[in-house]
N, C-alpha and C positions, 0 to 999 in steps of 0.2 A: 770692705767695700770692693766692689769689681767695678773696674772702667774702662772701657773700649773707646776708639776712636775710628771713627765713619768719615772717610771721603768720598764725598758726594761724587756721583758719575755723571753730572750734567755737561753737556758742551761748552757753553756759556759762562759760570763761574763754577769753579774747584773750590768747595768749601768742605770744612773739617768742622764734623757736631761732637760730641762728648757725649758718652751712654753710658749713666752711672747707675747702679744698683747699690743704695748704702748698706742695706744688710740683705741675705737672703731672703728670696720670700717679699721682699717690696718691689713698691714698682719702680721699672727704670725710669733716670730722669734724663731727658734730651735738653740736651745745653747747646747751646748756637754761639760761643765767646764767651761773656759772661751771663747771658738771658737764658734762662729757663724756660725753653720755649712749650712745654710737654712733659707727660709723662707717658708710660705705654707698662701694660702687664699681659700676661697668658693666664685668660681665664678659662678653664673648660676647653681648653685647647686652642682658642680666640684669642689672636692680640685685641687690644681695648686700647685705644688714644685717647687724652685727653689733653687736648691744647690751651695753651693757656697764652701764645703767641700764635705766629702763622707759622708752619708747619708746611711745606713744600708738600703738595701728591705724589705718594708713591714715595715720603721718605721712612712710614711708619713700614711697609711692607722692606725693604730693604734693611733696615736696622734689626728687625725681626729674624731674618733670614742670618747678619751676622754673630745675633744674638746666642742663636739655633746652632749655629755653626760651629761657636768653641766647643772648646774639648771637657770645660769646667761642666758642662750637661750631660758628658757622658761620660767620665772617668769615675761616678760612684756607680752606675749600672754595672761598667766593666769589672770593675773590684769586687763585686758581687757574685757576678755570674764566673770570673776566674776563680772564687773561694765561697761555693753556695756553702759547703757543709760548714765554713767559720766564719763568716760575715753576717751581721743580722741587719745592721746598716749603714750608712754609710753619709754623713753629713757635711755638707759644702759650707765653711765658712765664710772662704773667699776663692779667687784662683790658686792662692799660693798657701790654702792651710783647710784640710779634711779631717774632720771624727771619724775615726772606722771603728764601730761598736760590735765587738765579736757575739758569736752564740754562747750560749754558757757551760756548753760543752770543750771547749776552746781552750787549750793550755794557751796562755797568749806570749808568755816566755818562746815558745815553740814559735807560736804561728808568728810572731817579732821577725825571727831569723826567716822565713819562708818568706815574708811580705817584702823587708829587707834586697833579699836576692831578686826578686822577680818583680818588684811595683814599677822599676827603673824602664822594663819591655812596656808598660802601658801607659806609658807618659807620650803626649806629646808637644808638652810645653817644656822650653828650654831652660825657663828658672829652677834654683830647687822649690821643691813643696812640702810640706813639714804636714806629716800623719802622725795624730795624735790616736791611738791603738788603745782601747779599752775593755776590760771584760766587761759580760752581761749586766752585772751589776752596776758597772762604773766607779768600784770602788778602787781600782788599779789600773793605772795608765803608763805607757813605753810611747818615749817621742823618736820620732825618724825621721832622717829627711832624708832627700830621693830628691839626686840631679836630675834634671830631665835630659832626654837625648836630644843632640843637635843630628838634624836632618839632613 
C-alpha cells in the first residue's frame, strides 16, 4: 500500500486528506478522517474522480499533481534507462519495495554487486527500499536494500 498525505492550501480551514493506493495499478482512495470521500485513477493519461462524498474543486487536480510528483513514478524509468542493457523491468510494489526483473543475458550475481553500489545515487527517498533482483526467468532472486540519501 502507498499513502500520502495532502494538506489542503485553502485560506480558511487547513485540512489533511489521506491518498491511499492499496495495491498498484488501483485507484487511489481520498479519505477526509475517516470518510472515503472519492476515488481518483490515470486513465489514458486523464485523472478520472469519482466521488462518493463532496470533494472540494480543484482538490482532484492538486492530489494528482502530488501523486505525479513522488519519486515512486519515476525510480523504475530511472533503473532502466541507468542499466538498459540488464534491466528488462522494473515493478513497483509499494514506496518502500521494487521487482527489478533482469534480461536474460544478465549474470545477476554480477549485476547484484553493480545495483548494490550505484542504486543508493538514484534514491531520493530517505527510507531504506528493499529490490528484490531477479533473472529472466524468475527462477532466482538476490534481496538488497538501499538507504536512501538524506538531502
Amino acid at each position: 500500500m502507498i499513502e500520502l498525505i495532502y494538506f489542503s492550501k485553502g485560506e480558511n480551514q487547513k485540512k489533511a486528506y489521506h491518498i491511499m493506493q492499496p495495491r498498484r495499478g488501483e485507484p487511489w482512495q481520498i479519505v477526509d478522517g475517516d470518510e472515503l470521500i472519492g476515488t481518483m485513477e490515470k486513465l489514458q493519461g486523464l485523472w478520472n474522480l469519482c466521488g462518493v462524498g463532496e470533494i472540494p474543486a480543484g482538490l482532484c487536480t492538486e492530489l494528482a499533481e502530488l501523486i505525479e510528483s513522488q519519486h515512486f513514478n519515476h525510480l523504475p524509468e530511472d533503473i532502466k534507462t541507468h542499466w538498459p542493457g540488464k534491466v528488462l523491468e522494473v515493478v513497483v510494489k509499494n514506496d518502500a519495495e521494487y521487482l527489478v526483473i533482469c534480461k536474460p543475458e544478465t549474470d545477476l550475481e554480477r549485476f547484484v554487486k553493480l545495483f548494490s553500489a550505484y542504486a543508493p545515487h538514484l534514491l531520493k527517498d530517505e527510507w531504506p527500499i528493499v529490490f528484490k533482483l531477479y533473472d529472466a526467468e524468475m527462477n532466482e532472486d538476490l534481496e538488497v536494500t538501499v538507504q536512501g540519501r538524506k538531502f
